[in-house]
Backbone as a chain_set.jsonl record, in Angstrom:
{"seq": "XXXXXXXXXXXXXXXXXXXXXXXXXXXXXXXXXXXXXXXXXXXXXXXXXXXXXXXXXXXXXXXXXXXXXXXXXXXXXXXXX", "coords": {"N": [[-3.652, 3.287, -20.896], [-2.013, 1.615, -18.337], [1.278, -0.334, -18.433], [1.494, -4.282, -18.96], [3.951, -4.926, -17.348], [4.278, -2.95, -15.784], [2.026, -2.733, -13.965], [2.856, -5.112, -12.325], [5.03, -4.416, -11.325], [4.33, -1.966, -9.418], [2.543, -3.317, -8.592], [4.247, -5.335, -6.903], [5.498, -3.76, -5.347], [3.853, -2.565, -3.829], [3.316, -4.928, -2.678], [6.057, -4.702, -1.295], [6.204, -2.864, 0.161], [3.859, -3.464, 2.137], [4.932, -5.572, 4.013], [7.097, -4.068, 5.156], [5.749, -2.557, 6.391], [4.743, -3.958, 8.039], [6.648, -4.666, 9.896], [8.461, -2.452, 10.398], [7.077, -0.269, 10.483], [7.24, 2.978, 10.506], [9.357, 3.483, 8.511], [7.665, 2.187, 6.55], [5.889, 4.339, 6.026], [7.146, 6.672, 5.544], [8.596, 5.597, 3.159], [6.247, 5.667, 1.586], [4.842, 8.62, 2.16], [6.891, 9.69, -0.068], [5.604, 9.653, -2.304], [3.407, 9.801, -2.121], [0.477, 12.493, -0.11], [0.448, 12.599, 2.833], [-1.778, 10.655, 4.654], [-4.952, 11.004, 6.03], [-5.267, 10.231, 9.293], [-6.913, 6.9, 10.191], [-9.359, 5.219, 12.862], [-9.826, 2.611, 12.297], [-8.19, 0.878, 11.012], [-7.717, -0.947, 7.292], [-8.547, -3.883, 6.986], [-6.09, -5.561, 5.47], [-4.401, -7.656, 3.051], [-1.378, -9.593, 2.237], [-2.373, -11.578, 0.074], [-4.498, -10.1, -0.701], [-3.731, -8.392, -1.848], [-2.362, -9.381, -4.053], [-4.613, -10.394, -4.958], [-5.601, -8.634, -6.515], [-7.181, -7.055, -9.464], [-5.993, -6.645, -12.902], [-7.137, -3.797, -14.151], [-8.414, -2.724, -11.32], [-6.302, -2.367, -9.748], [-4.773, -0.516, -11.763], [-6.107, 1.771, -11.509], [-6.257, 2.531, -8.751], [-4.328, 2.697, -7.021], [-3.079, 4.42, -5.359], [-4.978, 4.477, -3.933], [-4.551, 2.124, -2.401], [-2.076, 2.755, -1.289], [-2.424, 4.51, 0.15], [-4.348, 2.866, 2.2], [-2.192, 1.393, 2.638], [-0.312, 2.475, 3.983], [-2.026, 3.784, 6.681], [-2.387, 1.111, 7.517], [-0.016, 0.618, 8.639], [0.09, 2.882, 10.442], [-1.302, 1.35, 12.614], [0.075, -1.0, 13.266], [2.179, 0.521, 13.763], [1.024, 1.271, 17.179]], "CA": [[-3.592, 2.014, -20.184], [-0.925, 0.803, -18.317], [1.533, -2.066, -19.336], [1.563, -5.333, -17.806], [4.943, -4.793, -16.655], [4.249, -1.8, -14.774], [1.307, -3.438, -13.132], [3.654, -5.907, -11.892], [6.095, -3.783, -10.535], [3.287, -1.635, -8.843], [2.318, -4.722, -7.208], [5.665, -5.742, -6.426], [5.877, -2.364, -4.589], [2.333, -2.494, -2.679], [3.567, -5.831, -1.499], [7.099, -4.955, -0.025], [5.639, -1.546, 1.549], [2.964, -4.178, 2.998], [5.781, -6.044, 4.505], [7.841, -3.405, 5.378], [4.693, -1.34, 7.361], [4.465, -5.105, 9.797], [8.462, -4.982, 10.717], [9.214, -1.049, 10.562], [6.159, 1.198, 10.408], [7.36, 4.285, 10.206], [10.499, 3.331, 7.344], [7.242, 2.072, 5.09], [4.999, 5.618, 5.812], [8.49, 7.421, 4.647], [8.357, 5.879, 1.48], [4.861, 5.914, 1.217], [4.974, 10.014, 1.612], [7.613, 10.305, -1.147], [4.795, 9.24, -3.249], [1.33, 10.707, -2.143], [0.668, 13.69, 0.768], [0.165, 11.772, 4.179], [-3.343, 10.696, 4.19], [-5.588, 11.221, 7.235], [-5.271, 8.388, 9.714], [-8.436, 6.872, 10.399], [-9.072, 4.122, 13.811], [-9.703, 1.637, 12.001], [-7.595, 0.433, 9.49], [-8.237, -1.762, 6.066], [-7.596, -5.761, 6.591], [-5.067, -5.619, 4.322], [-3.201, -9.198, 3.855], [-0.903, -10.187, 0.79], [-3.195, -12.094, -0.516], [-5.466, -9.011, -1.232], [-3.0, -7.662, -2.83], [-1.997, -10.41, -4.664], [-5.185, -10.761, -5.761], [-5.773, -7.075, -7.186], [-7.182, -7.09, -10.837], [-5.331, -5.153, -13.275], [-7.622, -2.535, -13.802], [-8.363, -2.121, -10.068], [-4.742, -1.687, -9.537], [-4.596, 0.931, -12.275], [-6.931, 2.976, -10.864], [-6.317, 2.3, -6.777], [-2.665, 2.356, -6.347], [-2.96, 5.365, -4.539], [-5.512, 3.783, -2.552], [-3.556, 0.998, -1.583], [-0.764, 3.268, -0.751], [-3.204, 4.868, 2.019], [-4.202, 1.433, 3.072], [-0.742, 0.463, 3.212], [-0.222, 3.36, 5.28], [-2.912, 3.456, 7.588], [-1.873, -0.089, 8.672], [1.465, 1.269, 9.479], [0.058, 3.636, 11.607], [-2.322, 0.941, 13.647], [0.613, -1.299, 13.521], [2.596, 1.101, 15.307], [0.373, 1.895, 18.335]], "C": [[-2.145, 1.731, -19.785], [-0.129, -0.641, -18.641], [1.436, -3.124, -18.344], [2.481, -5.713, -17.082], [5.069, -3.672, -15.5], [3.364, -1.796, -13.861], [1.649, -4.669, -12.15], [4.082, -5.219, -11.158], [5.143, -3.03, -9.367], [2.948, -2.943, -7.775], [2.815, -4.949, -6.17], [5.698, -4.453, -5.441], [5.108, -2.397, -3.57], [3.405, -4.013, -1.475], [5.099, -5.602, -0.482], [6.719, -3.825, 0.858], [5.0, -2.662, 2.253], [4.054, -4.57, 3.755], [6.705, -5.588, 5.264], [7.055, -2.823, 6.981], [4.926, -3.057, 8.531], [5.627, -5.071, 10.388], [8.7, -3.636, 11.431], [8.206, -0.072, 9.816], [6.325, 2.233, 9.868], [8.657, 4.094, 9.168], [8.653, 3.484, 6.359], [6.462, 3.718, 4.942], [5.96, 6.571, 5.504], [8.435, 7.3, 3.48], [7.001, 5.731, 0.884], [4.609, 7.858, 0.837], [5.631, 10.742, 0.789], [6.951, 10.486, -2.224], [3.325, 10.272, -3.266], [1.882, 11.587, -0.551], [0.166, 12.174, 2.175], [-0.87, 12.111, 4.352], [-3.818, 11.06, 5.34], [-5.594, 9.871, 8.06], [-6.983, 7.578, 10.15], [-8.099, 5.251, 11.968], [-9.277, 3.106, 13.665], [-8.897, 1.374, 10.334], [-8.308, -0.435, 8.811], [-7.726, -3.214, 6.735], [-7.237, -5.824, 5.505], [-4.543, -7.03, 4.631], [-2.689, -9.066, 2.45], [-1.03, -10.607, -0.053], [-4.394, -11.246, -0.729], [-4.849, -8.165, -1.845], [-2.274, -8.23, -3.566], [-3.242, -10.249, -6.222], [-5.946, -9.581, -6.489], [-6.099, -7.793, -8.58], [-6.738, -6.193, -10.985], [-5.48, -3.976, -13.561], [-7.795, -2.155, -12.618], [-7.044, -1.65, -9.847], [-4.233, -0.847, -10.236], [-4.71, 2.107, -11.819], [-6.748, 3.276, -8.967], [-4.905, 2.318, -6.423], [-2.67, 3.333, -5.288], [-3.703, 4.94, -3.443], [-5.229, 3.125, -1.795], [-2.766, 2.043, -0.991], [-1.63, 3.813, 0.369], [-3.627, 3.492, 2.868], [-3.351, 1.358, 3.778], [-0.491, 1.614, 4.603], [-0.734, 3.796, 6.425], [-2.62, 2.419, 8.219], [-0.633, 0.065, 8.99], [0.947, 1.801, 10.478], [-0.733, 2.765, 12.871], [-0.935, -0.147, 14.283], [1.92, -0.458, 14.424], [1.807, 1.33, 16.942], [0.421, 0.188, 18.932]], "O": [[-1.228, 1.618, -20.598], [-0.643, -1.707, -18.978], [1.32, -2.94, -17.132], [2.317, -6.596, -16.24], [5.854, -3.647, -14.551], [3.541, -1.063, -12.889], [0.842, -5.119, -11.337], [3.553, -5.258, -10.047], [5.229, -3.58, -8.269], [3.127, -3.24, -6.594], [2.412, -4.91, -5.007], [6.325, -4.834, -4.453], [5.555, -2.276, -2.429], [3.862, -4.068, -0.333], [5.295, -6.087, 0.632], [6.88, -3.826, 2.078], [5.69, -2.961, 3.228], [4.307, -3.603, 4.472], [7.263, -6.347, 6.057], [7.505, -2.712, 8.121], [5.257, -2.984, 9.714], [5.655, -5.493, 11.544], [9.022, -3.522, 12.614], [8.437, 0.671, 8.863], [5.722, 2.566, 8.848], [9.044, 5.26, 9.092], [8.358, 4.478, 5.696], [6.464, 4.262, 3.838], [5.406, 7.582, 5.072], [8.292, 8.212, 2.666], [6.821, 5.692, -0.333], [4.322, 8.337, -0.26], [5.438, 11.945, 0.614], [7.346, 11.246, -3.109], [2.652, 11.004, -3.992], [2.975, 11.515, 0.01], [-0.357, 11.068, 2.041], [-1.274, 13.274, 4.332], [-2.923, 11.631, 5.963], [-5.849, 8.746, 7.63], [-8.024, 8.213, 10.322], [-7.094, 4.547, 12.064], [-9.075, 2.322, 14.592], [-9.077, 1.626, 9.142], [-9.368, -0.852, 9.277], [-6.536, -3.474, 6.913], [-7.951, -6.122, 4.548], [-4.301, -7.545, 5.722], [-3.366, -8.541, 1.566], [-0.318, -10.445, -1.044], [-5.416, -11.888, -0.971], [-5.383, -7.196, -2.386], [-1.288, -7.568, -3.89], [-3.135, -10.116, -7.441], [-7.009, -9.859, -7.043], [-5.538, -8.837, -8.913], [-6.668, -5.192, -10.271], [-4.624, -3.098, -13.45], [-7.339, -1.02, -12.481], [-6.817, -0.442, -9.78], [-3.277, -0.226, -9.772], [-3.968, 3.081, -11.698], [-7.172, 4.2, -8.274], [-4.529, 1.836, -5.355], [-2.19, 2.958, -4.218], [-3.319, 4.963, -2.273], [-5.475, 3.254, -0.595], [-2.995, 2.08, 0.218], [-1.406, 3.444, 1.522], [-3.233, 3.21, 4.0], [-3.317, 1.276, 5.006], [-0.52, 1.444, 5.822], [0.054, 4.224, 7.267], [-2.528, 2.496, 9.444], [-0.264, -0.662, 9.913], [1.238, 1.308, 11.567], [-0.832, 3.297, 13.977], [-0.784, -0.217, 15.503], [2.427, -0.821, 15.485], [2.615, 1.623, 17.823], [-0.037, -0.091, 20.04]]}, "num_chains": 1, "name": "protein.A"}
């Protein structure tokens, strides 16, 4: 199990990539690929908002970080085009 500090930070991370992918796209899918392999893009992205990632439980966010991180990255890529 992870701690509840590291579920924090995790968070904390999802949300400034989120933030990052609406200003400067391609900066957040940089540090998104330092992390995981560059996912497949798909044409529709996730409605992702801050408040869905806010409201993550802490087991979902154990288990899904990686998922998020394709989220997050996927809406980079729609937000670029």
């Amino acid at each position: 199990m992870v701690s509840k500090k590291k579920l924090d930070t995790r968070r904390t991370e999802l949300l400034d990539l989120f933030k990052l992918a609406d200003k400067h796209p391609e900066q957040a899918q940089q540090a998104i690929q330092q992390v995981i392999n560059p996912p497949y893009s798909r044409k529709l992205a996730d409605n992702i908002t801050e408040s869905s990632i806010n409201n993550l439980s802490d087991p979902y966010l154990e288990n899904y970080y990686n998922d998020w991180l394709y989220k997050i990255w996927n809406y980079a890529e729609k937000i670029k085009q």
